[in-house]
Backbone as CSV, one residue per row, in Angstrom:
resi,resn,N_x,N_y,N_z,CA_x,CA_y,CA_z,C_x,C_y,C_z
1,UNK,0.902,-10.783,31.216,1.793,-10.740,30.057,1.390,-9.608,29.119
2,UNK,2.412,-8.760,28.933,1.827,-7.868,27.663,1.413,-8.082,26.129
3,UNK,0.322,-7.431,25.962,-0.069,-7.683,24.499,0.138,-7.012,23.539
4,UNK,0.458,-7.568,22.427,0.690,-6.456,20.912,-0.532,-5.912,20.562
5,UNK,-0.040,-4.162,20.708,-1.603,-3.810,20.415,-0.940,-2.754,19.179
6,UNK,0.320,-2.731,18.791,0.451,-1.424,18.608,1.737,-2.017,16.695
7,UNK,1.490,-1.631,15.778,2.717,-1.984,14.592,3.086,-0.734,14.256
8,UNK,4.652,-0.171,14.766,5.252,0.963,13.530,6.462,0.313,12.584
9,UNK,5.813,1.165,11.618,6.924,1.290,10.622,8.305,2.531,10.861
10,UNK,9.653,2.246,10.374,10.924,2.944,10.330,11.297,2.539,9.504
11,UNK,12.169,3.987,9.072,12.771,3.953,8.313,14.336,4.715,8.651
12,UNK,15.934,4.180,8.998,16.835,4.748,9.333,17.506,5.724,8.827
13,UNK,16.896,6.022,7.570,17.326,6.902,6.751,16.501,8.442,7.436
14,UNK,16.813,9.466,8.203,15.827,10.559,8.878,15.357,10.850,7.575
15,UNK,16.033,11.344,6.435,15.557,12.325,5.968,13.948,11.828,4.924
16,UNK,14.127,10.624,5.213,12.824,9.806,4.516,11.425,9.497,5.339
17,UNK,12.073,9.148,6.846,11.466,8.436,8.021,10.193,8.955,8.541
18,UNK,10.129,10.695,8.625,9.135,11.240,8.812,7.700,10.581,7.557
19,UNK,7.811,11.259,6.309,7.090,11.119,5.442,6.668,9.858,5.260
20,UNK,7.539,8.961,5.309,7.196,7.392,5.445,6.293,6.723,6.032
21,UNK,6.250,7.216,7.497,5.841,7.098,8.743,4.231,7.509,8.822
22,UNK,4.458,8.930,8.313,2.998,9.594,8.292,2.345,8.739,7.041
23,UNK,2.883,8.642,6.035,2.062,7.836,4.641,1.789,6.320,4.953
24,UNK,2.571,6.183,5.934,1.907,4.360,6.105,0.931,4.115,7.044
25,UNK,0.895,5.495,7.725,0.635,5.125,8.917,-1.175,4.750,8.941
26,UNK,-1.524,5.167,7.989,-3.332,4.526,8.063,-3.390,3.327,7.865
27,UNK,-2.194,1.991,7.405,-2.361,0.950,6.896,-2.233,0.019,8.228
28,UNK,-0.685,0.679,8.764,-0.016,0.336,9.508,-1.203,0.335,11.176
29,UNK,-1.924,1.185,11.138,-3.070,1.105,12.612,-3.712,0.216,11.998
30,UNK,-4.584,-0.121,10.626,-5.700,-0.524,10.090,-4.978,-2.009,10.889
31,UNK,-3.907,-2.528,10.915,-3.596,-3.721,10.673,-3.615,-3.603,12.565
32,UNK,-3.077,-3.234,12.490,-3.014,-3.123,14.328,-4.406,-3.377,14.982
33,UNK,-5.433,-2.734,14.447,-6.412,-2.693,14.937,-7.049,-4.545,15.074
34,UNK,-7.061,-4.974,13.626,-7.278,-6.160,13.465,-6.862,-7.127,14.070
35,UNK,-5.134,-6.687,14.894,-5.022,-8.277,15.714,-5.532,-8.737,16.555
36,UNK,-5.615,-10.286,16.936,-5.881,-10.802,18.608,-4.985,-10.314,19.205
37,UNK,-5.228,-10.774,20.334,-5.174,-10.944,21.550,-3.459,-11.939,21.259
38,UNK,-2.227,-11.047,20.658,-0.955,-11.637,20.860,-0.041,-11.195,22.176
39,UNK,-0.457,-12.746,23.290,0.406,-12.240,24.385,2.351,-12.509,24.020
40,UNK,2.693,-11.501,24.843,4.443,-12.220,24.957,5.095,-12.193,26.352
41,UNK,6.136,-12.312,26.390,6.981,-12.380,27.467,7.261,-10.826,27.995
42,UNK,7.801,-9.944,26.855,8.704,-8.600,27.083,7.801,-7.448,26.283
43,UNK,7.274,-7.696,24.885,6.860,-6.889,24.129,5.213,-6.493,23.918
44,UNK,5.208,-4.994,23.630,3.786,-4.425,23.387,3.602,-3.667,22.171
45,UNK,4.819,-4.391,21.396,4.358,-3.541,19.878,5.405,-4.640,18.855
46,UNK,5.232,-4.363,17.436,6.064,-4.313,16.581,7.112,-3.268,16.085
47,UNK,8.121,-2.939,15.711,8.779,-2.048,14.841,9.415,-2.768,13.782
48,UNK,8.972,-2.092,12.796,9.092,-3.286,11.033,10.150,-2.103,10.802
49,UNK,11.843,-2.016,10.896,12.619,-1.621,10.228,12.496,-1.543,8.353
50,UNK,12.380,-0.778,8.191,12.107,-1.023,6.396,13.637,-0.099,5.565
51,UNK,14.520,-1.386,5.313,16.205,-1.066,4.755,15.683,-1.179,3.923
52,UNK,17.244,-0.326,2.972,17.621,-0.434,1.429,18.166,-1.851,1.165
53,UNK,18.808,-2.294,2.148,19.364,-3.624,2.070,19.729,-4.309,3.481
54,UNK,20.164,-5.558,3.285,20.416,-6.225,4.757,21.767,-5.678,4.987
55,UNK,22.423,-5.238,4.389,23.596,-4.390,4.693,23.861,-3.799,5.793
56,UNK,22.593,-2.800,5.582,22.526,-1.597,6.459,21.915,-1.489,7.954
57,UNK,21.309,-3.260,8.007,21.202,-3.493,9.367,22.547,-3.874,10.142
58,UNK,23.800,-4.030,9.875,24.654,-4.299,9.766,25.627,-3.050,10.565
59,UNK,25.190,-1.925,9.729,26.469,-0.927,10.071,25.210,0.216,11.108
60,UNK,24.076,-0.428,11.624,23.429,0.616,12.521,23.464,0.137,13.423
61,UNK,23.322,0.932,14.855,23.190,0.501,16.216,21.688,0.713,16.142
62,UNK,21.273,-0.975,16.347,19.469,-1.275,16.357,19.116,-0.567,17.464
63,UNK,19.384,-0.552,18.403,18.858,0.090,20.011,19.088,1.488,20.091
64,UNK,19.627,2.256,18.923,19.504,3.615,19.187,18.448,4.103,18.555
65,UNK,17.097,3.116,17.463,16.308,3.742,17.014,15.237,2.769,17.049
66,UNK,15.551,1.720,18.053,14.169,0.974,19.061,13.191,0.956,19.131
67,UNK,12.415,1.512,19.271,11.236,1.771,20.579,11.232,0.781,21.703
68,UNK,11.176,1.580,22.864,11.127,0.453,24.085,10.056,-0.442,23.986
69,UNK,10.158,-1.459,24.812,9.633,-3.004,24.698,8.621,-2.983,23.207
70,UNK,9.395,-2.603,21.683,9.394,-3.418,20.909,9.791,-4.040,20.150
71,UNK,9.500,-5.053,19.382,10.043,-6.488,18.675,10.938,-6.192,17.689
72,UNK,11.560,-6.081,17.251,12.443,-5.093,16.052,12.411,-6.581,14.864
73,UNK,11.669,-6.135,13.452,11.640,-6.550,12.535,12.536,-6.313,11.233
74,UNK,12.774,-6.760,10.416,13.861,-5.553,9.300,13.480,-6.535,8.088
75,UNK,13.134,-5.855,7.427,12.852,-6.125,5.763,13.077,-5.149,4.937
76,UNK,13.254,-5.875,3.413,14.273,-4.631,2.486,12.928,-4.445,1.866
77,UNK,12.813,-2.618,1.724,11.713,-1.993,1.082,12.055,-0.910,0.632
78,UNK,11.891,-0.584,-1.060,12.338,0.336,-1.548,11.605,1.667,-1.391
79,UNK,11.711,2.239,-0.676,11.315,3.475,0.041,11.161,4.487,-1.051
80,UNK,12.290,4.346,-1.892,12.335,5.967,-2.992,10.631,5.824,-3.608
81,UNK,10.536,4.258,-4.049,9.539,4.112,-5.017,8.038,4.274,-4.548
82,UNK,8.131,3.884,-3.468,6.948,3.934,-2.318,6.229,5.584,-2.175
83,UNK,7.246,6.316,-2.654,6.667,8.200,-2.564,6.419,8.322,-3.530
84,UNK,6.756,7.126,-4.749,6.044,7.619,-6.466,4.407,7.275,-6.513
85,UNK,4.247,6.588,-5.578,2.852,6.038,-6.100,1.732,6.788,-5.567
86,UNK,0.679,6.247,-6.036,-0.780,6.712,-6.028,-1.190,6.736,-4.302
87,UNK,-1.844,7.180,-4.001,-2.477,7.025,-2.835,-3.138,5.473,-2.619
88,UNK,-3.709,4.972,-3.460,-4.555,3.958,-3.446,-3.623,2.764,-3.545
89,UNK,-2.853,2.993,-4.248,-1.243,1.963,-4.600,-0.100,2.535,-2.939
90,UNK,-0.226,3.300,-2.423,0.539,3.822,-1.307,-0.250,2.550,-0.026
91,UNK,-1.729,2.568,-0.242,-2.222,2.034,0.989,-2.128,0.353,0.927
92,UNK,-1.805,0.188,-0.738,-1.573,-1.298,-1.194,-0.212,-1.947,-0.570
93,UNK,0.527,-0.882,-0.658,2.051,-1.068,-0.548,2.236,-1.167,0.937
94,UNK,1.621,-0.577,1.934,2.210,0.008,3.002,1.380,-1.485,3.704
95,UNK,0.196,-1.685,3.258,-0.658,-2.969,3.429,0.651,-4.221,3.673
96,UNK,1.216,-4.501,2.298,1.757,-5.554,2.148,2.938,-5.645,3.076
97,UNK,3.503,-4.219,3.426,4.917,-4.237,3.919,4.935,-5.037,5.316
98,UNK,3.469,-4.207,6.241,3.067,-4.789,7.135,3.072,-6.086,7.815
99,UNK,2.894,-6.359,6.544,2.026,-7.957,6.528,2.765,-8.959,6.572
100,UNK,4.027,-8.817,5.630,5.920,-9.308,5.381,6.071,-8.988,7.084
101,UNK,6.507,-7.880,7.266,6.823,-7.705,8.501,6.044,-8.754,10.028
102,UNK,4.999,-8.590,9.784,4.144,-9.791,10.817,4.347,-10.897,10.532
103,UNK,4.636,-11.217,9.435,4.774,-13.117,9.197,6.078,-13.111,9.381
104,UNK,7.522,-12.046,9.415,8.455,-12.342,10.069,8.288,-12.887,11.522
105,UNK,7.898,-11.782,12.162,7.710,-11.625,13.615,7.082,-13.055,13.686
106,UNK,6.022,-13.494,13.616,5.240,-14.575,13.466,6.414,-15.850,13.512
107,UNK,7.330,-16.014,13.122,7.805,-16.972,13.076,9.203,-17.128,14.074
108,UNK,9.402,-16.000,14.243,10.296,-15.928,15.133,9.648,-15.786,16.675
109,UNK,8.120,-15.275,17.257,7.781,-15.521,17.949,6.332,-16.361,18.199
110,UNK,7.101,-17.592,17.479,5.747,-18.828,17.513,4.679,-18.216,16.833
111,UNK,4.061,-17.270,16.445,2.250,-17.216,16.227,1.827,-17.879,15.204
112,UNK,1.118,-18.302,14.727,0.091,-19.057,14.078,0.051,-17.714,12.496
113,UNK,1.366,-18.421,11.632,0.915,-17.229,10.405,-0.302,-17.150,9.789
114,UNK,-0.642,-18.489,9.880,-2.565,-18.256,9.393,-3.259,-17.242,9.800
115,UNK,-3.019,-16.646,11.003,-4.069,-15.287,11.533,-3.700,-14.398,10.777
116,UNK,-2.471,-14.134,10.616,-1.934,-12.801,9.548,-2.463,-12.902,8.306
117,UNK,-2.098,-14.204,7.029,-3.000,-13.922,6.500,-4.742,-13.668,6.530
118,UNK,-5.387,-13.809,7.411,-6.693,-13.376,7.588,-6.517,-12.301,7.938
119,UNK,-6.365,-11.729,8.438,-6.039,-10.526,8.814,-5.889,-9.628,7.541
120,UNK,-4.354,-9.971,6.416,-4.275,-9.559,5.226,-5.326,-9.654,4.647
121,UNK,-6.696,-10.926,4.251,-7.570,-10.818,3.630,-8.398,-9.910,3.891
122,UNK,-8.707,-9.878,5.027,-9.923,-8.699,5.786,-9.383,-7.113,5.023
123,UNK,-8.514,-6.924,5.194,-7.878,-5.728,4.598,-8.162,-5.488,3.253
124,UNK,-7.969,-6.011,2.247,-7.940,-6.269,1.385,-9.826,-6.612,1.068
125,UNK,-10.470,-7.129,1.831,-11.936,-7.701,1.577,-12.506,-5.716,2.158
126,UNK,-11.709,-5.400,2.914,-12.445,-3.768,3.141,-11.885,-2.852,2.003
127,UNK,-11.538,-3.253,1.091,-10.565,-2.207,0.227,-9.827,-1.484,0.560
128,UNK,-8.677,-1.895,1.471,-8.259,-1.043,2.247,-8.621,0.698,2.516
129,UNK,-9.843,0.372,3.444,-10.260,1.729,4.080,-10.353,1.292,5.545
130,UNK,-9.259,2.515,6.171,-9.862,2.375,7.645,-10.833,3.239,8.686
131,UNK,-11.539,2.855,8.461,-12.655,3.724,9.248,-13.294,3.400,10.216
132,UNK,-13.289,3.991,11.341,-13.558,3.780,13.079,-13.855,4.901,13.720
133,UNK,-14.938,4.639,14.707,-15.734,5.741,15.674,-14.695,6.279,16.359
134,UNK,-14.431,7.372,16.711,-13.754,8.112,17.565,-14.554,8.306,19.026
135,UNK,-16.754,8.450,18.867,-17.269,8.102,19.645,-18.438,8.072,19.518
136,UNK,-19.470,7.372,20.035,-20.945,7.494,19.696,-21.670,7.514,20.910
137,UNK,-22.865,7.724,20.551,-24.249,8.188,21.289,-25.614,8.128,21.196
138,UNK,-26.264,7.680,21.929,-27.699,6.957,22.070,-28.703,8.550,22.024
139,UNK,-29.931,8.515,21.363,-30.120,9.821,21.383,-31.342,9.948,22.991
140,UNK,-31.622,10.472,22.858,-32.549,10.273,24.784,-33.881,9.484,24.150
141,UNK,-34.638,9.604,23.441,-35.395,8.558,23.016,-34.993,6.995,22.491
142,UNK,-34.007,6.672,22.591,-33.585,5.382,22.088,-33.346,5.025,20.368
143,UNK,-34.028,5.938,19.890,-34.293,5.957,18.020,-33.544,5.790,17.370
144,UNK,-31.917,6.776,17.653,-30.867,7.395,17.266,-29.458,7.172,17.552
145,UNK,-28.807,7.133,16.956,-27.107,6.882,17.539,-26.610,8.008,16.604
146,UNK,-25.718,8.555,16.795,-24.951,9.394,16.558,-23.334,8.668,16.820
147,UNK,-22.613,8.808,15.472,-21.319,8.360,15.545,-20.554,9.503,14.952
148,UNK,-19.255,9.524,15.747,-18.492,10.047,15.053,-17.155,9.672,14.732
149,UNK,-17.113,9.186,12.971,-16.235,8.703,12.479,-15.102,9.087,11.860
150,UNK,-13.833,8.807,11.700,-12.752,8.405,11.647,-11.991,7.561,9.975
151,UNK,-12.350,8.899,9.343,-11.706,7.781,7.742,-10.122,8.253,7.652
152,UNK,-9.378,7.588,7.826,-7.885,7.516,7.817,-7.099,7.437,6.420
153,UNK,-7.036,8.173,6.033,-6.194,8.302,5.108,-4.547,8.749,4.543
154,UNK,-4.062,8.305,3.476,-2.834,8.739,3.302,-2.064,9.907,4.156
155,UNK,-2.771,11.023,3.946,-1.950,12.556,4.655,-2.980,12.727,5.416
156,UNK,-4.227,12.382,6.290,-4.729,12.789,6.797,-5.893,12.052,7.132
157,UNK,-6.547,12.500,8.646,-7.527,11.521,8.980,-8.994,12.556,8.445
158,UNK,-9.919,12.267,7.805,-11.268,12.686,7.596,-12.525,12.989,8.822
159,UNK,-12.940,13.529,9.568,-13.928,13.150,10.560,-15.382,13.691,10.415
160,UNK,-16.410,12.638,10.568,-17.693,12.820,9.991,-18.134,12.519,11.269
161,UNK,-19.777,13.193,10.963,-20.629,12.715,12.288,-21.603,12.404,11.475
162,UNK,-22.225,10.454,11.908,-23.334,10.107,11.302,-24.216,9.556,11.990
163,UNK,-25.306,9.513,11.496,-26.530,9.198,11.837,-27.359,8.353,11.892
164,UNK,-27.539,6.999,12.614,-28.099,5.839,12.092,-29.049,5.734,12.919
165,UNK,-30.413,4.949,12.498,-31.488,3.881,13.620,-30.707,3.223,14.319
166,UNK,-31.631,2.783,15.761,-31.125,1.635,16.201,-30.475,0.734,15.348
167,UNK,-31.459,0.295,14.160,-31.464,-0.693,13.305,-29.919,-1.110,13.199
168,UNK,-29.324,-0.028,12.791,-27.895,0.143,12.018,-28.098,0.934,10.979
169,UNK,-28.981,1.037,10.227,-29.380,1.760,9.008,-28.989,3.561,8.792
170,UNK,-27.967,3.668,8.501,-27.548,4.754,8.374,-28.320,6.161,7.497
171,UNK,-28.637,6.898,8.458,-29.577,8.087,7.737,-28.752,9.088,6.770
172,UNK,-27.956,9.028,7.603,-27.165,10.320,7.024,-26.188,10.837,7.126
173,UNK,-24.534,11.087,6.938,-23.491,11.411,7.522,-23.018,12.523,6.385
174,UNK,-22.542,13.618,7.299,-21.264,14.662,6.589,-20.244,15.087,7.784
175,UNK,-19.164,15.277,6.405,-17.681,15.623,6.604,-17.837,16.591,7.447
176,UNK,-17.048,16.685,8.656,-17.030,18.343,9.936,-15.492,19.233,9.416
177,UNK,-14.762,17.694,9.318,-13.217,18.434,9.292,-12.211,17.608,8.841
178,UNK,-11.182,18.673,9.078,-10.097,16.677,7.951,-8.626,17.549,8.953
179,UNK,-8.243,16.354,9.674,-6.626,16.780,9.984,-5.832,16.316,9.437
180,UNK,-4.105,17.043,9.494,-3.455,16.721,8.615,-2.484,15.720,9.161
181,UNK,-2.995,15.473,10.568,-2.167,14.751,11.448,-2.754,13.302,10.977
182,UNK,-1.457,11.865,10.911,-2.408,10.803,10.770,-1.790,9.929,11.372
183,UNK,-1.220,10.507,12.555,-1.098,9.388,14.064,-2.881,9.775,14.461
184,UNK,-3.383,8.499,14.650,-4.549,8.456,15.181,-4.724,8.750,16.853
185,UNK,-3.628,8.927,17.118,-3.477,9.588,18.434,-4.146,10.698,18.749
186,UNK,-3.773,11.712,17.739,-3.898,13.211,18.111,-5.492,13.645,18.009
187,UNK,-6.421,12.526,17.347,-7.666,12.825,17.813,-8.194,11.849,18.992
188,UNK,-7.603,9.986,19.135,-7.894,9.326,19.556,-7.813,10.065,21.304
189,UNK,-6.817,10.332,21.512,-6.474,10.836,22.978,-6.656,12.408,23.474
190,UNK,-7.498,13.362,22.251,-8.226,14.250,22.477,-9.713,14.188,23.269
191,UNK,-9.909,15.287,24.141,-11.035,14.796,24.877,-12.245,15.932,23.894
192,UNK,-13.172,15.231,23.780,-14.170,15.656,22.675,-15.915,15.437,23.526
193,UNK,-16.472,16.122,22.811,-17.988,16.373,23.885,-18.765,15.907,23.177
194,UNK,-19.526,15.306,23.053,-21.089,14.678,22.217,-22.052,14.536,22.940
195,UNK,-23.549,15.772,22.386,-24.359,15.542,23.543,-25.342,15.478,22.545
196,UNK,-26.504,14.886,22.733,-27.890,14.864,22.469,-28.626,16.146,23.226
197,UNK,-29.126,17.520,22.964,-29.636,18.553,23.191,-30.888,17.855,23.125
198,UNK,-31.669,17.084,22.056,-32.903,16.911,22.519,-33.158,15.760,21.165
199,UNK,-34.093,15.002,20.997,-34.180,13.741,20.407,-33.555,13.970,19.018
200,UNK,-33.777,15.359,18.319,-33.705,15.597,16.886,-32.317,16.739,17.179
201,UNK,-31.301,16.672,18.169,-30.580,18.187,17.776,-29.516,17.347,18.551
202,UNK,-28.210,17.191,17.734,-26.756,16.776,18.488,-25.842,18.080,18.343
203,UNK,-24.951,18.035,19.188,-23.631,18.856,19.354,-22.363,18.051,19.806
204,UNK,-21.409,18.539,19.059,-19.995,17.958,18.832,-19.101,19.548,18.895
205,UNK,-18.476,18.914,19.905,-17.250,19.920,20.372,-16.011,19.524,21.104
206,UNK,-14.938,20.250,20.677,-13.361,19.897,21.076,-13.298,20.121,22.708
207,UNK,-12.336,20.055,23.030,-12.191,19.738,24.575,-11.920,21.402,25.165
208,UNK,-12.004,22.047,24.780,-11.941,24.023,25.085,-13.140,24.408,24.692
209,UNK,-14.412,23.545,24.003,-15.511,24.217,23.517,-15.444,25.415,22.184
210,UNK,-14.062,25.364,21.633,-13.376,26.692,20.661,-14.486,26.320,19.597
211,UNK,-14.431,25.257,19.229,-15.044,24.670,17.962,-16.400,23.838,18.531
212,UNK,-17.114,24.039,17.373,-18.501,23.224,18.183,-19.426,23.156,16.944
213,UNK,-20.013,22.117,16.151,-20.938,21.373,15.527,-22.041,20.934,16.234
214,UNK,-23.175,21.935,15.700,-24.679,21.481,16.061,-25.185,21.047,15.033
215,UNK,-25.991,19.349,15.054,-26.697,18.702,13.698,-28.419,19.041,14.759
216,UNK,-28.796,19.577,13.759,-30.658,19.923,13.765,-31.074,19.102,12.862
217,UNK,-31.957,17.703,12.577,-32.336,16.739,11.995,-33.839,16.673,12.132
218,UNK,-34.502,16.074,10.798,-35.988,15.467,11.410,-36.247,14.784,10.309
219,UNK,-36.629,13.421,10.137,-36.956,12.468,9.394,-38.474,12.816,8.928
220,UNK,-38.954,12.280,7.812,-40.007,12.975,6.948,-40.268,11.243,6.177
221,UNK,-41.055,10.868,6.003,-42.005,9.696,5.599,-41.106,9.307,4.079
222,UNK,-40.425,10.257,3.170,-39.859,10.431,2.101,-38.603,10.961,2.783
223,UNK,-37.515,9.720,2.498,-36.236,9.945,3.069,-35.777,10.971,2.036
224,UNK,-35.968,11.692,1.012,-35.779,12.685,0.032,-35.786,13.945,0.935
225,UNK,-36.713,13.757,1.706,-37.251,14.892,2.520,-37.021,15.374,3.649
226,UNK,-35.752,14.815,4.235,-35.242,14.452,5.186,-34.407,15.777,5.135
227,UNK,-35.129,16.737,7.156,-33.979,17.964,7.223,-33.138,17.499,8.349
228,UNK,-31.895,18.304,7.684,-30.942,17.981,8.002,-29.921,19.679,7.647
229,UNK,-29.857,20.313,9.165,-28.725,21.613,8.847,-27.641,21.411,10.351
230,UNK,-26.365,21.450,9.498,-25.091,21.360,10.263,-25.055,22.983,10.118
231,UNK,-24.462,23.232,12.017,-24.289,24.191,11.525,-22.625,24.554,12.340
232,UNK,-21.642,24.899,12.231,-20.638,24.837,12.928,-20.364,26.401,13.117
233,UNK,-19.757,26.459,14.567,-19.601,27.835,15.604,-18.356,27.575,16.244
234,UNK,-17.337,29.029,15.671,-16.333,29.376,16.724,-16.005,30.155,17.140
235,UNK,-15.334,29.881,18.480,-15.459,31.040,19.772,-14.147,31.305,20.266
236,UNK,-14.015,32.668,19.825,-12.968,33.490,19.833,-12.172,33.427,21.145
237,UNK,-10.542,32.517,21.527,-10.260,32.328,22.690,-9.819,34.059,23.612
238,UNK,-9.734,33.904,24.363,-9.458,35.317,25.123,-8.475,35.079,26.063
């Protein structure tokens, strides 16, 4: 049976739909990420239609702006007002729309609305921030992990490479780059290189080698003292 792994937001209006889409879209995965394991009969996603009114579900042909095998939701959301707000009020909003939208779905296909709100709380208990490894790495002595993370934001995803003990205890992380893309796709399904060169020296590079981040590290008794030089290299394609 297929599972819901996947929630978009629409909007039928084109000339809104893009911008909409991209501005919700860090809330709209954050929440995705969080569900179980919801099997169904036919479907592998949500689509939360977001009208001016129930009107206008009315005078559209639903199946010309679909997505195949998913659930088609429709709730009225004032879209104009949704581009006035703050970023921080954008991720509040796009949070809640979600969330309306799943406890529809939820009831029309049996689920248990109690998970959604947990789900809503968790969100809300992270301040809505979504942040997730893109990929990590054990360093050849065992000491070290190397992650590289994933902060999702309004217009754009953030990507850091950090540094923790086994422990979990995080040494140290900085910013490499920020895209402006924020379908988590376009890095998620990029093929990317992470190697451990030697216990104290990582490298991070894109799937052509064009771009490439070397971290040179060494811990010092006084975490004050702690070196640490990023150094990033690019190579001129031919």
């Amino acid at each position: 049976m297929p599972v819901i792994r996947n929630i978009e937001l629409y909007v039928p209006k084109q000339e809104w739909n893009w911008a909409f889409v991209r501005e919700t879209r860090c809330m709209a995965f954050l929440y995705s990420r969080l569900l179980p394991k919801l099997k169904t009969e036919d479907y592998k996603g949500i689509q939360i239609f977001c009208l001016e009114n129930m009107e206008e579900k009315q005078k559209m042909d639903v199946y010309e702006h679909l997505m195949f095998d998913y659930f088609p939701v429709f709730l009225v959301t004032d879209v104009r007002r949704f581009f006035e707000l703050s970023d921080a009020d954008k991720k509040r909003e796009a949070a809640a729309i979600v969330h309306e939208g799943m406890k529809i779905a939820a009831e029309t296909l049996d689920w248990d609305g109690a998970v959604f709100d947990e789900i809503f709380r968790q969100i809300k208990d992270m301040n809505y921030q979504n942040i997730y490894p893109l990929m990590k790495k054990s360093s050849p002595n065992r000491k070290y992990v190397c992650r590289i993370m994933c902060h999702h934001e309004v217009h754009g995803i953030d990507v850091y490479m950090e540094l923790a003990r086994r422990n979990g205890r995080v040494i140290k992380s900085e910013k490499l780059f920020s895209s402006d893309y924020t379908d988590e796709l376009s890095l998620l399904q990029a093929e990317w290189s992470l190697l451990w060169r030697l216990n104290h020296k990582i490298e991070f590079a894109n799937d052509t080698y064009q771009k490439i981040w070397r971290l040179t590290f060494l811990e010092k008794e006084d975490p004050d003292e702690l070196v640490w030089r990023m150094q990033r290299e690019e190579q001129s394609q031919t």
